[in-house]
C-alpha positions in Angstrom: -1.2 -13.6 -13.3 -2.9 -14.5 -10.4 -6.5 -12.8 -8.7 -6.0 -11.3 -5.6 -8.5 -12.8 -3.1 -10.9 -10.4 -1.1 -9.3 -10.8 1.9 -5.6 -9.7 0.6 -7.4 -6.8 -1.0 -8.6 -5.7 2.2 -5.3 -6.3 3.6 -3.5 -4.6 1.3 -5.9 -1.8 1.6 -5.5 -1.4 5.4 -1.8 -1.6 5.1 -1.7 1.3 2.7 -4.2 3.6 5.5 -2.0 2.6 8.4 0.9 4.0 6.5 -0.6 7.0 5.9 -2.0 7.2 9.5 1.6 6.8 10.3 2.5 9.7 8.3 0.1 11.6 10.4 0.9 10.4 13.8 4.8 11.8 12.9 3.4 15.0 11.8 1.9 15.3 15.4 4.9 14.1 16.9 7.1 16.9 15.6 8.8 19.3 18.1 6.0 22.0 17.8 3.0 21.7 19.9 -0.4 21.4 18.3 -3.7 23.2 19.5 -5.9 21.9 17.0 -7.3 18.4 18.8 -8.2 16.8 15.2 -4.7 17.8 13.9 -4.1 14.1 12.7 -7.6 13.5 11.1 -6.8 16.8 9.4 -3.3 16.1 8.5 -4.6 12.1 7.0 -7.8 12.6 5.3 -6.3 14.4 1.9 -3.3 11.2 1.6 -6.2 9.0 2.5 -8.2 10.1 -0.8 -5.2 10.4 -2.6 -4.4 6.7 -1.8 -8.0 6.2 -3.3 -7.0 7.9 -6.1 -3.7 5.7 -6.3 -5.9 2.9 -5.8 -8.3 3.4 -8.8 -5.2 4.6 -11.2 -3.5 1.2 -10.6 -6.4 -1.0 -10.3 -4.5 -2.7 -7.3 -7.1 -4.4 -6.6 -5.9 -6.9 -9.1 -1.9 -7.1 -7.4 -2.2 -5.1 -4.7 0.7 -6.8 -3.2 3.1 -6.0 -6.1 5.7 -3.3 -5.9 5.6 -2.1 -9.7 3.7 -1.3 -11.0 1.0 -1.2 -8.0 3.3 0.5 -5.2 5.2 2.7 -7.2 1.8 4.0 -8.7 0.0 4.2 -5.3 2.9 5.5 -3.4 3.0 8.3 -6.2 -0.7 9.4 -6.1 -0.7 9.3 -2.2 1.7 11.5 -2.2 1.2 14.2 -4.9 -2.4 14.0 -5.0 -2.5 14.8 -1.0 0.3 17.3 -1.0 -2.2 19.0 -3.6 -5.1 18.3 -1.4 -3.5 19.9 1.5 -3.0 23.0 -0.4 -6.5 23.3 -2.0 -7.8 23.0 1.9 -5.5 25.4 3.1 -3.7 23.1 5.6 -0.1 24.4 4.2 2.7 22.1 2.6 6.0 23.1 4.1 9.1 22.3 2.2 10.1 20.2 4.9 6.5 18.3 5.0 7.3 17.7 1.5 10.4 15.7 1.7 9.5 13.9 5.1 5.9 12.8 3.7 7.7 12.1 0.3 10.2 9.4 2.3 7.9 8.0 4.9 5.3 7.2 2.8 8.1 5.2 0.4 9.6 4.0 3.1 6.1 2.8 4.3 4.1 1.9 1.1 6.9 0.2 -1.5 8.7 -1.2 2.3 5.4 -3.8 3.1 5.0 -4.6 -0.4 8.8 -5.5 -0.8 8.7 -7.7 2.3 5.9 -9.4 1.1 8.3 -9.7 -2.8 10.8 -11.5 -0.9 8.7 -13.5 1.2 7.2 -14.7 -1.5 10.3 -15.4 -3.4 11.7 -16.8 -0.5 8.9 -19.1 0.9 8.7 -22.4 -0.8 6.2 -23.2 -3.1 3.1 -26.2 -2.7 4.1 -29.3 -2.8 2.4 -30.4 -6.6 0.9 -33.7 -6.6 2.1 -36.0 -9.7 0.0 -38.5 -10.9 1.0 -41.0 -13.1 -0.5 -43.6 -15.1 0.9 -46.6 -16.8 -0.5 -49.0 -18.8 -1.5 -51.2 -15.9 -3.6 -48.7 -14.4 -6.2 -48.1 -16.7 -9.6 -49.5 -16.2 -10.6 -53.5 -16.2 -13.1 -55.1 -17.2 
């Protein structure tokens, strides 16, 4: 299996927080208005741990780019460990919040990581450079 490099870590990292910053942003969209002006930063931070949690459970620092088990388990821990998050801060989990943060954050998390499956299946590989050697090729004296 191949390393992931430091710079697809970090990618794969950032993906996952703009998915759950996306989570957020259609919790605020919703048809009723907000008062509270940190509403999304109070709405993210317990999917953003949770995705830490996700993060360390996997180890997807090693394949953050695969879909199982990396997504499925990251996608799981974002989810149930910040639905329980929400409730130990007293930030409510409607039934409804339950189902749409369930499907976005599929949607969102296993959805870039199964783009990236088939664009790797998809995008031809290297060229490989063949080098061969007959007898003539050796070295002369």
């Amino acid at each position: 299996m191949r390393r992931a490099r430091t710079g697809t870590i970090a990618l794969a990292a950032f993906a996952d927080a703009v998915c759950v910053l996306g989570l957020a942003v259609v919790g605020v969209a919703g048809p009723a208005p907000r008062a509270d002006p940190v509403g999304p930063l109070s709405a993210t931070w317990p999917f953003l741990v949770a995705a830490a949690v996700g993060w360390c459970a996997s180890r997807a620092w090693r394949s953050p780019w695969r879909l199982w088990p990396t997504g499925v388990v990251v996608w799981g821990c974002t989810w149930a460990v910040g639905v329980v998050l929400r409730v130990l801060a007293e930030r409510g989990v409607f039934p409804t919040f339950q189902i749409v943060s369930f499907g976005f954050l599929a949607v969102t998390m296993l959805g870039w990581r199964g783009v990236v499956a088939v664009v790797r299946i998809l995008r031809p590989s290297r060229p490989r450079v063949i080098v061969q050697m007959d007898d003539h090729d050796g070295p002369t004296r």
